[in-house]
C-alpha positions as CSV (number, residue, x, y, z in Angstrom):
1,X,-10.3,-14.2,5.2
2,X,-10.2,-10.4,5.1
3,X,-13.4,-8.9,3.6
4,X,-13.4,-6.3,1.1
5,X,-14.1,-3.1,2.6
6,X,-14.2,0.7,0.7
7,X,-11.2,1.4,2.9
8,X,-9.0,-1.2,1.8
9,X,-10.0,-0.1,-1.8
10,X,-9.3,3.3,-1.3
11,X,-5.8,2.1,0.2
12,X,-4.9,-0.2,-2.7
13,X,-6.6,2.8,-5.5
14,X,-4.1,5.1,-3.7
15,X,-0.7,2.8,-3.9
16,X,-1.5,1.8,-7.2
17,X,0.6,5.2,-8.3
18,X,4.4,5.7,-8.2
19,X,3.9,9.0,-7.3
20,X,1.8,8.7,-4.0
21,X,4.0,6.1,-2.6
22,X,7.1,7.8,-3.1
23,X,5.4,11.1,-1.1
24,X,4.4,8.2,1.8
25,X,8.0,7.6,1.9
26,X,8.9,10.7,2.3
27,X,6.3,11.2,5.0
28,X,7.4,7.7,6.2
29,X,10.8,9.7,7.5
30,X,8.6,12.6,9.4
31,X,5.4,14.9,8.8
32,X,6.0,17.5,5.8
33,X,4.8,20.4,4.1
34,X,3.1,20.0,0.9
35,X,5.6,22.6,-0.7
36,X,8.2,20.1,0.3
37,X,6.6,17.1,-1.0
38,X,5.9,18.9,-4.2
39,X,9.5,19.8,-4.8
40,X,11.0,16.6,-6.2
41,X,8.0,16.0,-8.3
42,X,8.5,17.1,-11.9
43,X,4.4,18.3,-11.5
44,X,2.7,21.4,-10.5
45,X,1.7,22.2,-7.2
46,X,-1.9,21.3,-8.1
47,X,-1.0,18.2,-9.1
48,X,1.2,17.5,-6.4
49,X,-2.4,18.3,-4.4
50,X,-4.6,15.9,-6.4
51,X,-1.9,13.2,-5.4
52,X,-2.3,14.6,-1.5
53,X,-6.5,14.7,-1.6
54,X,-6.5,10.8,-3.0
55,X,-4.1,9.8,0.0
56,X,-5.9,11.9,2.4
57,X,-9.4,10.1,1.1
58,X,-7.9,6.8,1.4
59,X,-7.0,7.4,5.4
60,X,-2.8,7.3,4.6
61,X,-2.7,10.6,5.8
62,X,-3.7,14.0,7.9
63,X,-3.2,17.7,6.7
64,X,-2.2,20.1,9.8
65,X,-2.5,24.1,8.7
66,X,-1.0,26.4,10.4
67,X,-2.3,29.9,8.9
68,X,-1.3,29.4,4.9
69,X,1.8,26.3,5.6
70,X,-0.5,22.8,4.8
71,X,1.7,19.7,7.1
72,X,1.2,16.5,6.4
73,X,1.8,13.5,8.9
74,X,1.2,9.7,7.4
75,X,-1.1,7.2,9.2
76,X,-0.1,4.3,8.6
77,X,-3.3,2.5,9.9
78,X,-4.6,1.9,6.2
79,X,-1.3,0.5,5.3
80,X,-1.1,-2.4,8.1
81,X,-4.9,-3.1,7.3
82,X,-4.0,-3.3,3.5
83,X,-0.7,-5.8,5.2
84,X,-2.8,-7.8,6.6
85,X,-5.7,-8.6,3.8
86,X,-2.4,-9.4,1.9
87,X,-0.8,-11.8,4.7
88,X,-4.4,-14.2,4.7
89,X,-4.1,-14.4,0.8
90,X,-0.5,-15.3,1.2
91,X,-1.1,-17.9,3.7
92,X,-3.6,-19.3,1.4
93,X,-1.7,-20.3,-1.6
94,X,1.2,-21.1,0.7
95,X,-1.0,-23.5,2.2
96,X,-2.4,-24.7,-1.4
97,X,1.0,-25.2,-2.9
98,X,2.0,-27.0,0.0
99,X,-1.0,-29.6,-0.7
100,X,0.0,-29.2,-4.3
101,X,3.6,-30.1,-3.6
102,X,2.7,-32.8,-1.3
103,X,-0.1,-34.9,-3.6
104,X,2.6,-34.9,-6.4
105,X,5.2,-36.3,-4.2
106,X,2.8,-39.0,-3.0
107,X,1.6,-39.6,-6.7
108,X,4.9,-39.7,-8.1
109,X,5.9,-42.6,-10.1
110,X,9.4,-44.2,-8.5
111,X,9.9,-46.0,-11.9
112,X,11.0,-42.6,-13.3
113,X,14.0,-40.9,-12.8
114,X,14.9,-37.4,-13.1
């Protein structure tokens, strides 16, 4: 399995508020200045930026200035990282509900009926 890492815990930290995924999928559609990820927020600026620092610690994504305009562009890297740690857990119960599912059909009693 997937060990834990300070990266993936950053990631997960980071997606754990509405907020910050909704900017990702707004950077998911193309890079964006912060002024235009702030704008649909009912926040300030600043706390639009406290949002933007945590998903820039985290890896999710990269600030571009050019003079005082801030850009950001997503990096998804984090995110398919984070997929993946959650694909070998879901293998793993799949697999243990399969074994589940497959010792109570062998230990079912045939005198019974549903």
């Amino acid at each position: 399995m997937v060990k834990y890492s300070s990266t993936l815990n950053r990631t997960f930290a980071a997606l754990a508020d509405p907020t910050r995924r909704r900017i990702l999928a707004h950077l998911a559609r193309g890079d964006r200045r912060v002024t235009d990820l702030a704008r649909p927020h009912a926040m300030s600026l600043p706390a639009v930026s406290k949002h933007l620092r945590v998903l820039e610690k985290a890896g999710l994504l990269r600030r571009r200035r050019y003079g005082r305009v801030h850009e950001m562009q997503l990096d998804a890297k984090p995110l398919k990282q984070a997929a993946q740690w959650v694909e070998e857990y879901r293998k793993f119960w799949e697999d243990s509900l399969d074994r589940l599912a497959a010792y109570l059909e062998k230990t079912k009693d045939p005198s019974k009926k549903r």
